[in-house]
Every structure is written in C-alpha cells, then in structure tokens.
Backbone as a ProteinNet text record, in pm:
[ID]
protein_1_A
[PRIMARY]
XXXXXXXXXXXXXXXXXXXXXXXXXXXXXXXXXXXXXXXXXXXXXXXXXXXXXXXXXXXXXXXXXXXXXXXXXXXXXXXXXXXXXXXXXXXXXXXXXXXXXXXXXXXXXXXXXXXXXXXXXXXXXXXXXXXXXXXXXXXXXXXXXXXXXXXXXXXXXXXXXXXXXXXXXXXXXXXXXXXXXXXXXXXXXXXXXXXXXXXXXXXXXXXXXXXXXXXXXXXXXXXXXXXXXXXXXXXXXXXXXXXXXXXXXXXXXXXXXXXXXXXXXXXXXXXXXXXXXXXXXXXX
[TERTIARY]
-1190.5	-1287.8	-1247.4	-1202.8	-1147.7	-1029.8	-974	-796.7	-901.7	-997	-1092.5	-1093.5	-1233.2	-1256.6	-1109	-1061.9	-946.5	-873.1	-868.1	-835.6	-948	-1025.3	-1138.8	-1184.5	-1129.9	-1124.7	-933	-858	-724	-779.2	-839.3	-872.2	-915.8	-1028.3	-1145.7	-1014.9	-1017.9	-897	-822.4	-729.6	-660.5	-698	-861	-900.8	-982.9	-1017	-1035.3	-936.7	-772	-675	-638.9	-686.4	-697.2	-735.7	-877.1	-965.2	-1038.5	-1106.6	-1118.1	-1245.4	-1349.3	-1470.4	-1565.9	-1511	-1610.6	-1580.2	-1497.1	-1468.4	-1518.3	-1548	-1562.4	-1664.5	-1788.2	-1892.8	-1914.3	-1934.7	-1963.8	-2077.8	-2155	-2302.1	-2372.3	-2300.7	-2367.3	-2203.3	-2209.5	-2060.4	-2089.1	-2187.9	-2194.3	-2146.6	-2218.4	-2189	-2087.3	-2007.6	-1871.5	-1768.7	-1804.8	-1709	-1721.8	-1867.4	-1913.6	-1828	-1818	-1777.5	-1603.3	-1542	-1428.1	-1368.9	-1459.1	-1437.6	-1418.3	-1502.5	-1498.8	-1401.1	-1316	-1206.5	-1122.9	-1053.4	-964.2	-972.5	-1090.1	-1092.5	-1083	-1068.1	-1086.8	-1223.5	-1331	-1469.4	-1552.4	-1582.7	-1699.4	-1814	-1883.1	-1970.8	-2078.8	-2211.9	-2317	-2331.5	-2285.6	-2304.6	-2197.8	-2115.6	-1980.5	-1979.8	-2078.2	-2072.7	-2048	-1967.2	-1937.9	-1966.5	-2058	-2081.1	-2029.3	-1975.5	-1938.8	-1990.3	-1956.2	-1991.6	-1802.6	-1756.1	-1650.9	-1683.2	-1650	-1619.7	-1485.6	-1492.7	-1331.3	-1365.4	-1268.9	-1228.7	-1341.7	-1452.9	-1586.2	-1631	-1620.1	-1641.5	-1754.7	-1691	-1810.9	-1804.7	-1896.4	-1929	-1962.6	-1847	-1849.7	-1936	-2028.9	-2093.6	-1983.6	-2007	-1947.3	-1996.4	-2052.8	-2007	-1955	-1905.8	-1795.3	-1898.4	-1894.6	-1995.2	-1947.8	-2002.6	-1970.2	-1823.7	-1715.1	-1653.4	-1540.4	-1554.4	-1461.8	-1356.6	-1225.6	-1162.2	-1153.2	-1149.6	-1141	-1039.8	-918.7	-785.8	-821.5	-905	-895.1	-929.4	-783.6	-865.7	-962.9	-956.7	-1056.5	-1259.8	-1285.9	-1309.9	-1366.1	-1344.8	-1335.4	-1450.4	-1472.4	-1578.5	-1555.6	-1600	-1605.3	-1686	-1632.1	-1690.5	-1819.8	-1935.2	-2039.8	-1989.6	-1991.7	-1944.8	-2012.7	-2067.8	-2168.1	-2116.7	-2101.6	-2037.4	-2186	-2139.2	-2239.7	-2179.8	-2210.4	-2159	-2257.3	-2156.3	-2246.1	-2233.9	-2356.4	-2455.9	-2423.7	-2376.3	-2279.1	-2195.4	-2124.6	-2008.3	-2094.7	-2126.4	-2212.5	-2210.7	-2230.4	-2252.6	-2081	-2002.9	-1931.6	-1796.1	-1777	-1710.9	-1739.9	-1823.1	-1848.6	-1793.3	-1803.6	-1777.6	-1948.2	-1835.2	-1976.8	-1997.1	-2052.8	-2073.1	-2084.7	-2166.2	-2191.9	-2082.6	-2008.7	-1869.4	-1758.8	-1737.9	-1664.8	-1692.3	-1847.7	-1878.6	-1827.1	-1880.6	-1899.5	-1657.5	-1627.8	-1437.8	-1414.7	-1476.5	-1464	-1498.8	-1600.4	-1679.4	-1589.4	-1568.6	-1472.1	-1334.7	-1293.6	-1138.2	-1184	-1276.2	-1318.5	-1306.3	-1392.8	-1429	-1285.2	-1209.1	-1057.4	-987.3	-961.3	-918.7	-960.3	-1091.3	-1181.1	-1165.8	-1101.9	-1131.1	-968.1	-866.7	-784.1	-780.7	-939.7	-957.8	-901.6	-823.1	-791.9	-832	-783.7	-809.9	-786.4	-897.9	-869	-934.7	-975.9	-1024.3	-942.8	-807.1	-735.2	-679.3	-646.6	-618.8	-773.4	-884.1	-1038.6	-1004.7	-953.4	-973.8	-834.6	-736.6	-629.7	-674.1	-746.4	-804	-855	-967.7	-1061.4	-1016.6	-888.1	-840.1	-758.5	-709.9	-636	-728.6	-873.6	-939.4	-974.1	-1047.7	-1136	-1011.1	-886.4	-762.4	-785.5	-779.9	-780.1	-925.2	-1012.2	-1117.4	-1159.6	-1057.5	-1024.7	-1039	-1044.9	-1071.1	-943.6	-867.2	-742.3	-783.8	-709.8	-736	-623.5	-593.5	-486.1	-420.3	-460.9	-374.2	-319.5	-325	-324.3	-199	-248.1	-126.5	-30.4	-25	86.5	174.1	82.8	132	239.6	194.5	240.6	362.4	363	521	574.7	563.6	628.5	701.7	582.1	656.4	763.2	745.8	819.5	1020.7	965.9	1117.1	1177	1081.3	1135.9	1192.4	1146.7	1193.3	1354.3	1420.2	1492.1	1632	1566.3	1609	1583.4	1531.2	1470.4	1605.1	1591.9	1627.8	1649.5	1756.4	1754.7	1771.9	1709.8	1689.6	1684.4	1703.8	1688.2	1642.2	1560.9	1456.2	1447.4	1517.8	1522.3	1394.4	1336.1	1189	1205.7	1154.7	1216.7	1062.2	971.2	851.8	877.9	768.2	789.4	798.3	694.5	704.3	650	643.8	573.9	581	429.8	388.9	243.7	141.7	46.5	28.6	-39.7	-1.7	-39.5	-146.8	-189.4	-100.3	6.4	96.3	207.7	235	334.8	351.4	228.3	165.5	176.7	156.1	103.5	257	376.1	511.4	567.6	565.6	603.3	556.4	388.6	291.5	345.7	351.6	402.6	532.2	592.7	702.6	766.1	674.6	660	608.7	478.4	419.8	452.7	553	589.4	774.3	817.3	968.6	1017.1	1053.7	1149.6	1255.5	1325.4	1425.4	1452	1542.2	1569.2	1485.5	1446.6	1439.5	1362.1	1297.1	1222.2	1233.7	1226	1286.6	1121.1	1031.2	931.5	1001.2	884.8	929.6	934.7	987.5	983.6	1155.8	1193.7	1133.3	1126.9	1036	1025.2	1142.4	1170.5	1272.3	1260.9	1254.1	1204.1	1352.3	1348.7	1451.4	1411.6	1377.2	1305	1446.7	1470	1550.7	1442.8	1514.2	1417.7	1420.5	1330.8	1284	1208.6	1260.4	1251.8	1071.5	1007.1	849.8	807.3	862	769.9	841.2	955.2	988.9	901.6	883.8	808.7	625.5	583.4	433.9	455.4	562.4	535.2	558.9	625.2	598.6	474.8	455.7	302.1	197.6	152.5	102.1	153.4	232.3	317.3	266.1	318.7	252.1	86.3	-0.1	-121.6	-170.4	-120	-158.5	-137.8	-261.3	-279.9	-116.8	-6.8	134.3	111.5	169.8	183.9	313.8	418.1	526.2	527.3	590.1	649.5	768.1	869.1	940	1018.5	1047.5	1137.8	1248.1	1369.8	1491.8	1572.1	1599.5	1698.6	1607.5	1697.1	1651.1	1787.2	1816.3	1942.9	1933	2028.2	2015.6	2130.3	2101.3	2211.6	2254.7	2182.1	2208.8	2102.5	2151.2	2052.7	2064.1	1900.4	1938.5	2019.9	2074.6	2139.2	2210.7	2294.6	2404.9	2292.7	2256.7	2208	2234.9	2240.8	2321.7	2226.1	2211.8	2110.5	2230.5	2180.6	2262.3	2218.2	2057.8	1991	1948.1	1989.8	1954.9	1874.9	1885.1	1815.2	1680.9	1611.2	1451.2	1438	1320.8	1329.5	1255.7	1333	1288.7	1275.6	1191.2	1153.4	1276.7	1323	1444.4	1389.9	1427.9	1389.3	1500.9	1624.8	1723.7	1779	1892	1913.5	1976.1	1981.1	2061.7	2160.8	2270.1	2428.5	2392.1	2325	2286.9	2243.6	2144.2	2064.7	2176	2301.5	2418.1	2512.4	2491.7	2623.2	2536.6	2391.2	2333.8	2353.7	2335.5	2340.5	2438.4	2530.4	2696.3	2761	2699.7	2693	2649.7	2555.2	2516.3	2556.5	2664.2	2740.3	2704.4	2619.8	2627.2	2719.6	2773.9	2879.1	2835.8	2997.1	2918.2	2887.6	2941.2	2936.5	2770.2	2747.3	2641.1	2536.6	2556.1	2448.2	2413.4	2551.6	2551	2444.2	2461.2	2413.6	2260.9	2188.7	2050.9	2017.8	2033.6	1997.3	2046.5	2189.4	2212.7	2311.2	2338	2440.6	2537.4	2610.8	2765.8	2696	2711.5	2745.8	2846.4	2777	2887.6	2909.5	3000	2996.5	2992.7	2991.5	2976.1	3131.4	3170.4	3366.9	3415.9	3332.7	3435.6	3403	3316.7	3312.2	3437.4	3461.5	3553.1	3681.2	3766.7	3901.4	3970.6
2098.4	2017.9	2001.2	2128.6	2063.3	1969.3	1997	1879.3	1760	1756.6	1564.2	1565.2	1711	1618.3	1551.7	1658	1624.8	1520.9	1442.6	1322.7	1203.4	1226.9	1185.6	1155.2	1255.3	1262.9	1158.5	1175.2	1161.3	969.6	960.7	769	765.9	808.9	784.5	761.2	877.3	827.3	744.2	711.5	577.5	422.4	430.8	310	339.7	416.7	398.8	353.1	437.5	372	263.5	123.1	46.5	-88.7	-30	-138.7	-71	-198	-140.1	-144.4	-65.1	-2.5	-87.4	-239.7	-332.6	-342.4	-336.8	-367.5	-255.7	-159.7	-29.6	71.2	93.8	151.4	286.1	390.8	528.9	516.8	555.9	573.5	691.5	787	895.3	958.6	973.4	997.5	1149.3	1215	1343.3	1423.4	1351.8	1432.4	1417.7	1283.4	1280.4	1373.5	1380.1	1507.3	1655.4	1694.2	1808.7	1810.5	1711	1703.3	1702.6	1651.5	1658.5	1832.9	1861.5	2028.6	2114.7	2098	2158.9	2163.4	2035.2	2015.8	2067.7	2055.1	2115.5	2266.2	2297.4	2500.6	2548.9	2419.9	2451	2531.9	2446.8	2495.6	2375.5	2392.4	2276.9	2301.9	2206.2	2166.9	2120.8	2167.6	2133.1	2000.7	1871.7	1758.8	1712.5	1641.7	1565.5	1437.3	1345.1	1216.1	1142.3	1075	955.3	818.8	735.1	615.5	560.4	385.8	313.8	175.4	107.9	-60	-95.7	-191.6	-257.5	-392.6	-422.9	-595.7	-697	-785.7	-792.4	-959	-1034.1	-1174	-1190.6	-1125	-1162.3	-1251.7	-1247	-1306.1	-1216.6	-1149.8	-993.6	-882.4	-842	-691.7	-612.9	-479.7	-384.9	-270.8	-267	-103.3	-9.2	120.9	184.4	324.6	386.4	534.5	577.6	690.2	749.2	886.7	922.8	1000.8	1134.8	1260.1	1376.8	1350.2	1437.3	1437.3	1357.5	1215.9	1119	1179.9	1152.2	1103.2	1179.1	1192	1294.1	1327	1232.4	1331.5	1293.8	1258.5	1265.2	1148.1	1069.2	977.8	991.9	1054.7	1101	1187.5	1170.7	1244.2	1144.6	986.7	884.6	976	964.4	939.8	834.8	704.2	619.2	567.6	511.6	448.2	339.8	396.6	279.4	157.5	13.6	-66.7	-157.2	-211.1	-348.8	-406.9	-615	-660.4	-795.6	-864.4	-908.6	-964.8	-1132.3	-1229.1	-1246.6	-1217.8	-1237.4	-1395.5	-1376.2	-1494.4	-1634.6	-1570.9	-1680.8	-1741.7	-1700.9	-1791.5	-1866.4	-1829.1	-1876	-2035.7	-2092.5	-2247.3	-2268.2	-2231.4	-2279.4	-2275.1	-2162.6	-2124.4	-2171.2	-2154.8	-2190.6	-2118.9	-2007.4	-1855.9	-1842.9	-1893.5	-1805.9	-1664.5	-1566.6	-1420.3	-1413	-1463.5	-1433.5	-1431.3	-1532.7	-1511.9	-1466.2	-1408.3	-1304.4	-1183.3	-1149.1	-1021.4	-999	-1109.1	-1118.7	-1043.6	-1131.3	-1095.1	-914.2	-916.2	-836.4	-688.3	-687.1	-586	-572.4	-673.9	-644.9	-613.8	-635.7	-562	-429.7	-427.1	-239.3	-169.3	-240.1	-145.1	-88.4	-170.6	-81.5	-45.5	-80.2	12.4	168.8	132.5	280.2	410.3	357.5	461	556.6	518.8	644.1	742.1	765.2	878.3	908.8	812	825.4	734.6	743.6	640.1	534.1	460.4	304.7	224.2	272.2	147	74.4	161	15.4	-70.5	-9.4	-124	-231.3	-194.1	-275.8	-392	-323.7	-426.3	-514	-486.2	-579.9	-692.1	-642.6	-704	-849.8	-806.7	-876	-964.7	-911.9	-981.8	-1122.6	-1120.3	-1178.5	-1336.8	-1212.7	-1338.2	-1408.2	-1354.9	-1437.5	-1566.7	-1485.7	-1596	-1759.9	-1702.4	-1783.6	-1867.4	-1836.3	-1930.7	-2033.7	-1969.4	-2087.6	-2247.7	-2308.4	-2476.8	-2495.3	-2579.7	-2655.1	-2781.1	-2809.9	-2924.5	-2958.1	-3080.4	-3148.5	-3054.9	-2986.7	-2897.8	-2768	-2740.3	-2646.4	-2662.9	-2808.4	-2851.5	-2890.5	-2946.9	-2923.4	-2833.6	-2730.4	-2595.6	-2548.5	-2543.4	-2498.3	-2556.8	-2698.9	-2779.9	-2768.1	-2731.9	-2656.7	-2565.7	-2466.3	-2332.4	-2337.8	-2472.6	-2443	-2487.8	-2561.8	-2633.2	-2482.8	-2424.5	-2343	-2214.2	-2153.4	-2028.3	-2084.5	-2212.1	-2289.5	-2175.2	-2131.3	-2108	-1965.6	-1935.2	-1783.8	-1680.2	-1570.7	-1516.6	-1402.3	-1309	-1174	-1024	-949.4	-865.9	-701	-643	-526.8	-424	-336.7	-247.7	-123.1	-29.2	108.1	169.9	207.1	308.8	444.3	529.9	688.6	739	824.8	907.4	1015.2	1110.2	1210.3	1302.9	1253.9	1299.9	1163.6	1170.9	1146.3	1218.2	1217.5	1365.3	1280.2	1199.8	1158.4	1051.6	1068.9	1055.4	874.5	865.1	701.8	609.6	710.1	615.1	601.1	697.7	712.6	569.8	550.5	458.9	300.3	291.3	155.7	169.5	221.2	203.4	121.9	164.7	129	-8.3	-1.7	-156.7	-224.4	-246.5	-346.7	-386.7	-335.6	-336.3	-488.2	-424.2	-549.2	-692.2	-621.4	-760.2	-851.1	-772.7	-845.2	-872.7	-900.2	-894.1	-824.3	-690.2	-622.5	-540.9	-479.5	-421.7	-294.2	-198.3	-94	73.6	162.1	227.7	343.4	471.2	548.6	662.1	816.5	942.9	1003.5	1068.8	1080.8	1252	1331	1480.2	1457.7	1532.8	1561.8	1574.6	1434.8	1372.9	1263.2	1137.4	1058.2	939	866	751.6	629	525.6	416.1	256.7	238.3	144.1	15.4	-134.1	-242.8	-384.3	-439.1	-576.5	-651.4	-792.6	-900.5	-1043.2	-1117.1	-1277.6	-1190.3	-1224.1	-1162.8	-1164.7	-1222.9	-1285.8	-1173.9	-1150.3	-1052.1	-931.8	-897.9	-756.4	-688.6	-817.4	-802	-749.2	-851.3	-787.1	-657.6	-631.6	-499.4	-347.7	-407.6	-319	-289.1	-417.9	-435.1	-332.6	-348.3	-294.1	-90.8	-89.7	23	105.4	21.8	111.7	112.7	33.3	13.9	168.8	217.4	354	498.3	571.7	633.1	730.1	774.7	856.3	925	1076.4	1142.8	1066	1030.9	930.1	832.1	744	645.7	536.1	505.5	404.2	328.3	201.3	107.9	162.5	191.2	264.7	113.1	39.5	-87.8	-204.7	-291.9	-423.8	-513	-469.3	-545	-687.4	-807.4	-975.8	-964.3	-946.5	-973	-1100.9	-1213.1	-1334.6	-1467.9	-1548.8	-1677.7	-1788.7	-1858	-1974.5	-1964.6	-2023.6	-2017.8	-1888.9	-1802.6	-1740.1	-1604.7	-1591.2	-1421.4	-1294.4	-1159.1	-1069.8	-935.1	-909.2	-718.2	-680.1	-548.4	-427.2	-374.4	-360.6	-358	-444.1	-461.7	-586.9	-503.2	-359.4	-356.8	-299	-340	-316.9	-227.6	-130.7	-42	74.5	170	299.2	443.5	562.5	653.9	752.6	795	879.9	1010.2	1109.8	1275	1349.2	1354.1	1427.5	1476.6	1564.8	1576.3	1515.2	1598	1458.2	1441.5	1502.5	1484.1	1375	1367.4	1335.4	1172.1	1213.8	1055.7	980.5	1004.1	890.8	883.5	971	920.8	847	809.2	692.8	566.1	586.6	463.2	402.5	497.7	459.2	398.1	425.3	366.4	153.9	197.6	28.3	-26.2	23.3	-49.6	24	118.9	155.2	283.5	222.3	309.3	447.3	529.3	651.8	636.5	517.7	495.9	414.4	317.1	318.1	384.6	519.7	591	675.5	719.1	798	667.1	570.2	467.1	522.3	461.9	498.2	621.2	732.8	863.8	964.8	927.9	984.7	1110.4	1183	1226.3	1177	1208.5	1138.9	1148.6	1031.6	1071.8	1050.4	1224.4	1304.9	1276.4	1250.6	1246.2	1437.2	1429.6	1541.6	1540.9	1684.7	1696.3	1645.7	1681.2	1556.8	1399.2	1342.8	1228.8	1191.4	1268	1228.4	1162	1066.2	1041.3	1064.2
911.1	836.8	690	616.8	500.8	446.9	578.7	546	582.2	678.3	674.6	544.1	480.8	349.6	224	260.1	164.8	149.2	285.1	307.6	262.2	307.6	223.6	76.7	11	-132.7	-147.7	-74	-101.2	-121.7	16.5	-7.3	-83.5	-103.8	-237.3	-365.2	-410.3	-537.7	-525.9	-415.3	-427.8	-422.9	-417.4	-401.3	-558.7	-604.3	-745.7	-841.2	-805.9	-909.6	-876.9	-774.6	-725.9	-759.7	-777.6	-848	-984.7	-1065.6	-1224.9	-1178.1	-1324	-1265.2	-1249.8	-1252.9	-1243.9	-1051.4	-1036.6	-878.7	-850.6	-852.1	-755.8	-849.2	-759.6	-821	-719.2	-793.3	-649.9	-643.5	-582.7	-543.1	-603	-634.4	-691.5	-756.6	-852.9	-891	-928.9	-954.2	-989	-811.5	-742.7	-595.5	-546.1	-598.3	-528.4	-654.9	-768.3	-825	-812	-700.1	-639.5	-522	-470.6	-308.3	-324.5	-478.8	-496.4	-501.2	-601.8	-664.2	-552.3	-470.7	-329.3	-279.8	-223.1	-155.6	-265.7	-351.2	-444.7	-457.5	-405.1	-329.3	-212.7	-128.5	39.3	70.5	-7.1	47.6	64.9	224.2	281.1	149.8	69.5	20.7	182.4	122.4	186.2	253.3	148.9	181.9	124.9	257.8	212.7	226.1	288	259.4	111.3	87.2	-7.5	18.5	-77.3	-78.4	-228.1	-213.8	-323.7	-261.1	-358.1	-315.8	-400.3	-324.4	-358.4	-383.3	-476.2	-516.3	-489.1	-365.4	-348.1	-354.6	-507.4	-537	-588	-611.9	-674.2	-553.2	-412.2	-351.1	-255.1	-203.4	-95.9	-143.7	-151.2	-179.6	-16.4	-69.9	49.1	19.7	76.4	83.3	203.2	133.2	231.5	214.6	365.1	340.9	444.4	402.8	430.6	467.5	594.8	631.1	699.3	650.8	748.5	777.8	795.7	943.9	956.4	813.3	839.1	739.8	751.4	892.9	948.2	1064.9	1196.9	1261.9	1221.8	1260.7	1434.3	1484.6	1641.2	1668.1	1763.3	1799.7	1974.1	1983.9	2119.8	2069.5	1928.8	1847.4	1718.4	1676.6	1604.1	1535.4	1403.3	1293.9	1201.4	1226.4	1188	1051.3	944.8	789.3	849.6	749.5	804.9	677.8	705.1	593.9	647.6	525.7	508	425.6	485	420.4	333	254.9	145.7	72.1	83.8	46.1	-170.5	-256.7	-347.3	-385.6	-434.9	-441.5	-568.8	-672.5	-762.9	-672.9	-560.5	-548.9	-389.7	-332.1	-188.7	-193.4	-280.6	-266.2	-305.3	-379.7	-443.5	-332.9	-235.5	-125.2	-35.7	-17.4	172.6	275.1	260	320.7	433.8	580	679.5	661.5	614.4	586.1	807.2	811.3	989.2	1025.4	1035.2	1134.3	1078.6	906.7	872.1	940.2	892.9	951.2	1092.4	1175	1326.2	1374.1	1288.1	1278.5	1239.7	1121.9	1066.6	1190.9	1211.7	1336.4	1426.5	1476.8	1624.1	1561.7	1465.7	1437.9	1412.4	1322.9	1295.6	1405	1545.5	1662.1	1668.3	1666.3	1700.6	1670	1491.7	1483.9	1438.9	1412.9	1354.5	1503.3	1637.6	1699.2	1721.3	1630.8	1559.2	1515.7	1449.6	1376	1241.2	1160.2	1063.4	952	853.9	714	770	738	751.3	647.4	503.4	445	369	354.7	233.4	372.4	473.1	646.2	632.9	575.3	575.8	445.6	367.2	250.1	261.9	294.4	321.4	408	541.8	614.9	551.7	496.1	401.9	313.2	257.7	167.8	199.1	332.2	401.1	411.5	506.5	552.2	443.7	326.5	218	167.4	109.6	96.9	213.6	358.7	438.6	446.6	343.1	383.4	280.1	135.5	31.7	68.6	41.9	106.5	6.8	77.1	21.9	-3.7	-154	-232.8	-316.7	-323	-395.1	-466.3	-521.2	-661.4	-555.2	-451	-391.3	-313.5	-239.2	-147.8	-269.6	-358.5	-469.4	-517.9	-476.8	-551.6	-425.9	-309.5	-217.5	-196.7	-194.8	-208.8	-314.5	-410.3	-563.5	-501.2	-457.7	-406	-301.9	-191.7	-102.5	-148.2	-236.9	-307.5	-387	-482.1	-579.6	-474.2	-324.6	-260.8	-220.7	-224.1	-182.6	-325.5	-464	-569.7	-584.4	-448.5	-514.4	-504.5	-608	-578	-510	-450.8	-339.8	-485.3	-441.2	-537.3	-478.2	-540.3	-505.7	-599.8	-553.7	-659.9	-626	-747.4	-669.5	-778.1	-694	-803.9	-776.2	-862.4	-866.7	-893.6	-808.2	-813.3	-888.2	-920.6	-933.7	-798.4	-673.7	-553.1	-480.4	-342.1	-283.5	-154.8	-112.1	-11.7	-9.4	11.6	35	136.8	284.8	389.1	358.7	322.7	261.3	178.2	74.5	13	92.2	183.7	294.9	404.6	429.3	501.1	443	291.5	271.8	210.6	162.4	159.7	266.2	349.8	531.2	566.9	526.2	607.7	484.3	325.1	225.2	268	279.5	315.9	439.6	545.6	647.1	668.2	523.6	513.6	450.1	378.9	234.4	281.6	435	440.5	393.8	329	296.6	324	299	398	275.9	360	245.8	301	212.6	270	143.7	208.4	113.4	182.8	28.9	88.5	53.7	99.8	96.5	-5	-77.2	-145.1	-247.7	-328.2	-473.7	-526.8	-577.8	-640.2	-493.3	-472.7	-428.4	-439.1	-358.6	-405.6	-320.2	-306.8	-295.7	-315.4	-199.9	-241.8	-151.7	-207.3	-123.8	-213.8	-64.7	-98.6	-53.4	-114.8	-85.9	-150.5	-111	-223.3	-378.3	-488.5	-638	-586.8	-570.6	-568.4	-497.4	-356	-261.3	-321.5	-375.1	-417.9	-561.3	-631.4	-752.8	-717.5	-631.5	-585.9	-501.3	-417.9	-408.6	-457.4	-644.2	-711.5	-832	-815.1	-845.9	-784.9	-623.5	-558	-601.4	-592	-561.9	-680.6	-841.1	-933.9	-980.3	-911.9	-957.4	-872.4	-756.6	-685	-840.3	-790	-873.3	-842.9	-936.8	-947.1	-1088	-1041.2	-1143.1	-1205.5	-1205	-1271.6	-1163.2	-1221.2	-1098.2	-1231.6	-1165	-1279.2	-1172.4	-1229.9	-1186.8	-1207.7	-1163.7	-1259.5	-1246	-1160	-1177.8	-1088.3	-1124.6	-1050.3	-1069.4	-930.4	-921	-869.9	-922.2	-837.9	-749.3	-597.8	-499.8	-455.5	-524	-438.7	-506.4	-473.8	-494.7	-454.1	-420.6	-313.2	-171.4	-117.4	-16.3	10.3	-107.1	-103	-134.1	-66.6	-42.3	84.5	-20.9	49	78.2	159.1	151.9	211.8	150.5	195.6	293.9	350.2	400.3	531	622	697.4	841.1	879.9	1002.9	932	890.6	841.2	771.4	731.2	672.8	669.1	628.9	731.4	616.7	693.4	619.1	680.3	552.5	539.3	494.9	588.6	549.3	587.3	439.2	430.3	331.3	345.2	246.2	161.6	18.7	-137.7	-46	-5.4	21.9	125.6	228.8	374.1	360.4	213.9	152.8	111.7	63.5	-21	69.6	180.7	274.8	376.5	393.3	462.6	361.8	245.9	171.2	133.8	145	96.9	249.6	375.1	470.4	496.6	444.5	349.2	245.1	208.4	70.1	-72.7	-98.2	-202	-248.9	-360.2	-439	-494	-501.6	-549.8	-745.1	-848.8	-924.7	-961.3	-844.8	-821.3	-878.1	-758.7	-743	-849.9	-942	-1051.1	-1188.5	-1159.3	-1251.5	-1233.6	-1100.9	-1095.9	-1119.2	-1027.9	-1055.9	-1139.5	-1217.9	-1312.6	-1295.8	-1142.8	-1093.9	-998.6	-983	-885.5	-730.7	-621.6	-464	-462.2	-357.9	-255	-156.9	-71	67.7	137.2	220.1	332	320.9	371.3	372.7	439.9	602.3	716.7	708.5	578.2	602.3	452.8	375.5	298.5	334.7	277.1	343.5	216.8
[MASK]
++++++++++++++++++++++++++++++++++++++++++++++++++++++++++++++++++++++++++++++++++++++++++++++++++++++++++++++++++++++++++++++++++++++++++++++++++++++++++++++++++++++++++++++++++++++++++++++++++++++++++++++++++++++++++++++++++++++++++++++++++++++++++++++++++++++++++++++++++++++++++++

C-alpha cells in the first residue's frame, strides 16, 4: 500500500511541474502535503485520497480524485481515478465542443485502459489533448498554415539531441520517454540510473517539442549537452534507424552499443567529457 501511495504522490508531482498554478488547482493542499509527508516515511496516513481540478486549452476542466488504493499495481485488482469532465463556459459558444460525445469517447477509452492497475492520468490528459486539438474547426488561416508547413518539412531539418539527467529512476518519466518518443517519430535511445542519458534523432520540430516536454517534468538537473544537424531536406541521415529503445548497461557496454551506430570515441569524449572504450575482445 505504500509503494500505491507513493506512486500516487510520484503522479501528483509530475502533473504539477506540468501545468502552472492557474492550470492545476489541489482540492485541499494542506492534506495532500499530509498525505505527501506520509509517503516520504513509508507511513499509511489515515486518509490517502487526492483531489485537483485541471484546466486543459482553457477549454475542459478535469476534476479528479484519486481515491484509496490507486494505483493498484494489479491489473486483476484495478483501482480506478474518478474524473469528471466540464466544458468551461467562456469558450462553449465559441468552440463547438459536444462535452456529451467527448465524455461519451472519453469513458469508454478509460474503461480500458483504467483496468491495468497503474498510472494513467498523464495517458488521460494526452488523450484529451489529442481530442480537444481534433475538434478545432478548420478555417482559411489554418488550412494555410498547414500547406506552409507541409512545403517548409520538405526543408526540415534531421537532428540529433543528446540530454544528460542527473538520474532517471521514475517509473512515469520512464514511460512518457518511450510513448514521446513514438509519438513524436523518434529514434535513438535512453540509459535509465544515475546519471540518466537520453539520446532522440529526428525532424528539428518533433525533436525540439520533445525536449520541451522532457524539461517542463519536474528533474533534479536535466541539460541539453549537444544538438547535432545530421541532414536536411531530402539528404537526411540517423544513426539510429531500428526505433528506440531502453538501454540498461554498462558505461563500457553503453559506447560499444553506440559506437555500433556510428558514434565516435572522440565523439563521445565531446558530449560526456571522458574517452569511449571499447570492451578488449571488441578492440582491433
């Protein structure tokens, strides 16, 4: 029960360093820094439910609590987030957002995936975010924009971005590394531990928002260390081409996978600041 709450507290904070305090309100913030204190001693508190309201595009407001038990680690076992969704009322005429048949979408994706047993609200608000995007009404300046865009990716450039943590070890940033990653095309690869390391190729546009995303998560450090241009327009190159994957090895183990994909041991001394090694029998 305390690794739930802890997980519990683990979402909570990452959806605070998330959104600013106009987007995200707690419901009782004295009880959720009671219910925090607790977990940071490995002692069940009396009452562990958490409630907030989220504000997402100034468009719906999410109630949510987060009740007893959640997450539950079982999916045979589900403790499921109660969430109410709520179309605010400035924009209602101006959108034209059915709240009924969001909700009505919204419900039936929850039913399934809430019965995992694990975190699912930044999987809720991506969700959300997706749909509200998709219910924008397209208008001249829009379809403009979009054929702008489709001429200018014609120019884009291929890029590559190595970021250096202080750790990473948090099963939620573990997670949304992996899902950005896919959603956003990328390729490349991440060493989860202390220190953390992070390496994403790509279109400059989707590599750039997903360091956006990446540093807005609450990190004791986090830095860009390079941003390399591999390519442009037509003539683009990854080093990276079979997708991208979570690496748990060692330093020596980590530069003779990457030096496997083209990176140098001069390279590597550039970003991280010491020489790769190869392993002895891989030396020639």
């Amino acid at each position: 029960m305390v690794d739930s709450l802890k997980s519990k507290i683990d979402e909570v904070e990452l959806l605070l360093s998330m959104f600013s305090e106009d987007e995200i309100k707690l419901g009782d913030k004295e009880s959720y820094l009671n219910v925090k204190r607790h977990a940071e001693l490995d002692v069940l508190p009396e009452k562990t439910d958490v409630d907030f309201v989220i504000k997402l595009k100034k468009k719906v407001e999410l109630s949510v609590v987060l009740p007893d038990g959640y997450p539950s680690w079982n999916a045979h076992h589900p403790v499921k987030p109660l969430i109410t969704l709520r179309l605010l009322s400035d924009n209602s005429s101006i959108l034209g957002i059915n709240i009924r048949a969001l909700s009505s979408r919204f419900y039936h994706w929850l039913d399934k995936i809430a019965n995992t047993g694990e975190p699912i609200l930044v999987a809720c608000i991506d969700w959300l975010q997706n749909e509200l995007f998709n219910e924008l009404p397209i208008t001249n300046e829009s379809v403009t924009s979009l054929s702008t865009s489709s001429i200018l990716n014609n120019n884009e450039k291929t890029v590559c971005l190595w970021i250096i943590s202080h750790h990473i070890r948090s099963p939620i940033k573990r997670r949304l590394i992996l899902e950005w990653s896919k959603e956003l095309e990328l390729t490349g690869c991440y060493m989860p531990g202390r220190p953390g390391l992070v390496i994403v190729e790509g279109e400059e546009t989707k590599a750039d928002e997903y360091w956006r995303r990446l540093r807005n998560l609450q990190w004791k450090h986090i830095q860009l260390r390079e941003k390399e241009i591999l390519g442009i327009g037509l003539y683009r190159i990854r080093r990276f081409q079979d997708g991208f994957h979570e690496l748990t090895l060692s330093q020596q183990s980590w530069f003779s996978w990457l030096h496997e994909h083209g990176v140098t041991s001069e390279e590597y001394r550039h970003i991280f600041g010491i020489p790769g090694r190869l392993p002895q029998n891989e030396q020639q």
